[in-house]
C-alpha positions as a Markdown table, in Angstrom:
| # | Residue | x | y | z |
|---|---|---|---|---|
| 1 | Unk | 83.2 | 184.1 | 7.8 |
| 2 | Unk | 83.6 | 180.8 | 10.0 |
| 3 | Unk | 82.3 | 178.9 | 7.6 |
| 4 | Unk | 84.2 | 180.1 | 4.9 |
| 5 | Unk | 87.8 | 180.1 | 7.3 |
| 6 | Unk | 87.5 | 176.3 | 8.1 |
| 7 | Unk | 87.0 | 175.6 | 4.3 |
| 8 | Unk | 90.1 | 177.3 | 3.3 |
| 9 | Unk | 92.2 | 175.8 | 6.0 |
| 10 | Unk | 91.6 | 172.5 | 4.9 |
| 11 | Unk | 93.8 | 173.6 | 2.1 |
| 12 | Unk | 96.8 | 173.2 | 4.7 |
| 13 | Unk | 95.9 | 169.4 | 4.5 |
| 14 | Unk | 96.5 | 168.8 | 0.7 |
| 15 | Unk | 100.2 | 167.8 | 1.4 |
| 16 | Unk | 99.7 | 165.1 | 4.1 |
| 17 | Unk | 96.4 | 163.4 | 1.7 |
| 18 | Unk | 98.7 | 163.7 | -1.5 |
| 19 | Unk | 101.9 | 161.9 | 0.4 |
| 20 | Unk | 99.5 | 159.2 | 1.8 |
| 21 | Unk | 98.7 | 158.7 | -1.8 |
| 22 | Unk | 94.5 | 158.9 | -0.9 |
| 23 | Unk | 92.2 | 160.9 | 1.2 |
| 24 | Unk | 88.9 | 162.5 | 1.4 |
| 25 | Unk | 87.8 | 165.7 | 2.9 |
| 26 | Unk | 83.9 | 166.3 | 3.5 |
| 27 | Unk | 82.7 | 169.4 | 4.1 |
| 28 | Unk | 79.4 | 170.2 | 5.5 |
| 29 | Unk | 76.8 | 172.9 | 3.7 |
| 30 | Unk | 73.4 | 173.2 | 4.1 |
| 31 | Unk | 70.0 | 173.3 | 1.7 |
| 32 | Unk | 70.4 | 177.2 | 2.3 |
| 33 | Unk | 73.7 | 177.0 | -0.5 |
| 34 | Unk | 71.1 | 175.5 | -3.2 |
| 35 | Unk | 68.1 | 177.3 | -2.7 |
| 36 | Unk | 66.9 | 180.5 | -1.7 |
| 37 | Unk | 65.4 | 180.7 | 2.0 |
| 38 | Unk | 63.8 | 183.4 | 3.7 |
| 39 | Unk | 65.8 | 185.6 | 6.3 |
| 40 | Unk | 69.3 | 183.1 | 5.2 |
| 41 | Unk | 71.0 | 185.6 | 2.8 |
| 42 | Unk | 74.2 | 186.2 | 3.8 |
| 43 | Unk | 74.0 | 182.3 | 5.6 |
| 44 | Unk | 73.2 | 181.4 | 1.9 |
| 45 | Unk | 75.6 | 182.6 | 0.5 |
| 46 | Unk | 78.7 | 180.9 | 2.4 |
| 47 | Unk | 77.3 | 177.8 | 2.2 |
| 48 | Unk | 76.9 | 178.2 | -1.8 |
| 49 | Unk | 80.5 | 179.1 | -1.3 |
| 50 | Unk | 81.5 | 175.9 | 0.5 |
| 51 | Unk | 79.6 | 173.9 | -1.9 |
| 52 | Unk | 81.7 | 175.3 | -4.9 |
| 53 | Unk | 85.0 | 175.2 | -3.1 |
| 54 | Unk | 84.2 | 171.3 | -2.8 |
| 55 | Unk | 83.5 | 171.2 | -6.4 |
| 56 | Unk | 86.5 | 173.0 | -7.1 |
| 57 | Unk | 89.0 | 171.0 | -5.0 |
| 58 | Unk | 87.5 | 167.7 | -6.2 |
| 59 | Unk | 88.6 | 168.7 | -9.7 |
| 60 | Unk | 92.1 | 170.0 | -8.4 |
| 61 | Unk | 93.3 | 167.0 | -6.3 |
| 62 | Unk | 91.3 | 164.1 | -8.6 |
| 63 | Unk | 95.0 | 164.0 | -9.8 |
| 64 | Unk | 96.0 | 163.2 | -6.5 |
| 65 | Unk | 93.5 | 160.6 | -5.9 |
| 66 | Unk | 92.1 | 162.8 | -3.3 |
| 67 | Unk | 87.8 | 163.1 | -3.2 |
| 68 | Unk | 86.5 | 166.3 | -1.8 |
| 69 | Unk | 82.2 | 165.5 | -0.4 |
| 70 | Unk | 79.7 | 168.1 | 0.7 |
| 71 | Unk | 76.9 | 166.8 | 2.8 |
| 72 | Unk | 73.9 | 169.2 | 2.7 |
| 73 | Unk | 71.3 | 168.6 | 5.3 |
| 74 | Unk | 68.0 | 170.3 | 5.3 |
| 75 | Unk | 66.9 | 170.5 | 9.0 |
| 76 | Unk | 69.1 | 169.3 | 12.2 |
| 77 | Unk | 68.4 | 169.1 | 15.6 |
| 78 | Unk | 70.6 | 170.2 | 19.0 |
């Protein structure tokens, strides 16, 4: 749910980008939203989400001259 939560939130920022008359919100995802990985179901399946929220708010606030990003890395390390 945490990675869903933070992507919705973000929402709560539209205002302060639109009255600055730019912005850009990147949101990160993972290689587990595209493809299907062994043992990352449910992990999977809210990064697919946050991948299509970007997508979705890109096309919403293009009016605004707002950009939404999603950065998908495959491996990273601690």
């Amino acid at each position: 749910m945490w990675n869903l939560l933070t992507t919705l939130i973000c929402q709560l920022a539209h205002p302060l980008l639109k009255v600055s008359g730019n912005g850009s919100i990147v949101f990160i995802a993972s290689i587990a939203g595209m493809k299907a990985l062994p043992r990352l179901s449910s992990y999977g399946a809210t990064k697919s989400t946050v991948i299509q929220i970007s997508k979705n708010l890109a096309c919403e606030w293009a009016q605004d001259n707002i950009q939404a990003y999603t950065g998908a890395p495959v491996y990273t390390q601690y």
